[in-house]
Each structure stands twice: as structure tokens, then as C-alpha cells.
N, C-alpha and C positions, 0 to 999 in steps of 0.2 A: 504493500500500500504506500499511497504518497506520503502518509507523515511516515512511515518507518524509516524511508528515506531519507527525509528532513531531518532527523534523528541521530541515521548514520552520516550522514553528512557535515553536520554539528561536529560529531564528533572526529572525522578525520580532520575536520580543519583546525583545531583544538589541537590533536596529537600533533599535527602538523606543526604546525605554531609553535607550540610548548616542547617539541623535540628539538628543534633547531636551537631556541634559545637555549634549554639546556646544554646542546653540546657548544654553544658560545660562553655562557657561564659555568662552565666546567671548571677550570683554572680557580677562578672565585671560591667555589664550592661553601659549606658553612649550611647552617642552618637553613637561608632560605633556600639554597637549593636541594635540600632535603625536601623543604616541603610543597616544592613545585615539585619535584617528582613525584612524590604519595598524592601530589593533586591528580597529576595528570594520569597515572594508573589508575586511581577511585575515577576519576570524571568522564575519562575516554574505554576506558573498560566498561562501567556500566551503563554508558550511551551506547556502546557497540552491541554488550549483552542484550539489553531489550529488543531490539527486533528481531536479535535471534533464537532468542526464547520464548518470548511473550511473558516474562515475569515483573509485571507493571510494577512492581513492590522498588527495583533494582531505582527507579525514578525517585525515590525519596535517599535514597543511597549519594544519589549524583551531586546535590547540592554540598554537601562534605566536600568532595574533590576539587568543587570552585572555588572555596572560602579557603582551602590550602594551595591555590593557584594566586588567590590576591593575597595571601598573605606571603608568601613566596617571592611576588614581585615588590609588594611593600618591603619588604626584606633587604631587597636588591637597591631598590629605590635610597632608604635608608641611608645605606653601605656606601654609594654612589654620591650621595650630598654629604653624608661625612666627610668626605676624601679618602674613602677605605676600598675604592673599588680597583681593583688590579686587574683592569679584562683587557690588557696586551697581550 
């Protein structure tokens, strides 16, 4: 169906997204990118999950994944306006 679509689509562009910048903030490393990563597993996993199972439940799961995706970048952000950001 079209929203399962919309769904998986959401979500590769997320992995999408959120892989690249992790392996740009690799180097960095630290906490927040700890918790972009457990975002982007919780968030892109069970965005992927739900269409392919149909376990509507995995949709209250997803929001976790976000809130450790903006806290991740808050993170970064942080780091970045200290002068602590080392991404040469």
C-alpha cells in the first residue's frame, strides 16, 4: 500500500542521512554519537519493521529513536560552539 511506502521511504532517507553523518563524525565520537547511533537503529529499524510485518505496536517504539537522533545532534551542536569539535 501507499502509506507503507511513505513509511519505508521515511525511513531510508533517515538511514540515509544519519549514516553518512555518522561516518563524518566518526573521529568526534563521544557520547553524542553514541546516541545518534541507538537513534538511528530504534528509528530506521522500526520504520523498516512495520511494513514488513504489520506490527502497528513497533510505531510507538519509533519516537525513542528521534529524540536520540536530536539529542545526538544537540550533542554535536554543543561540542561544535564550545570549540571542542575536531571533525578534520
Amino acid at each position: 500500500p501507499p502509506a507503507d511506502l511513505d513509511i519505508w521511504k521515511t525511513a531510508a532517507q533517515y538511514h540515509g542521512l544519519h549514516s553518512v553523518a555518522l561516518l563524518a563524525l566518526a573521529r568526534r565520537g563521544g557520547w553524542p554519537w553514541w546516541a545518534m547511533l541507538a537513534g538511528l537503529l530504534i528509528f530506521a529499524l522500526t520504520l523498516y519493521a512495520l511494513p514488513l510485518t504489520g506490527l502497528r505496536w513497533l510505531g510507538a517504539v519509533t519516537p525513542v529513536g528521534g529524540v536520540l537522533l536530536i539529542v545526538g545532534w544537540l550533542g554535536f551542536a554543543w561540542g561544535f560552539l564550545r570549540g571542542q569539535a575536531d571533525l578534520c
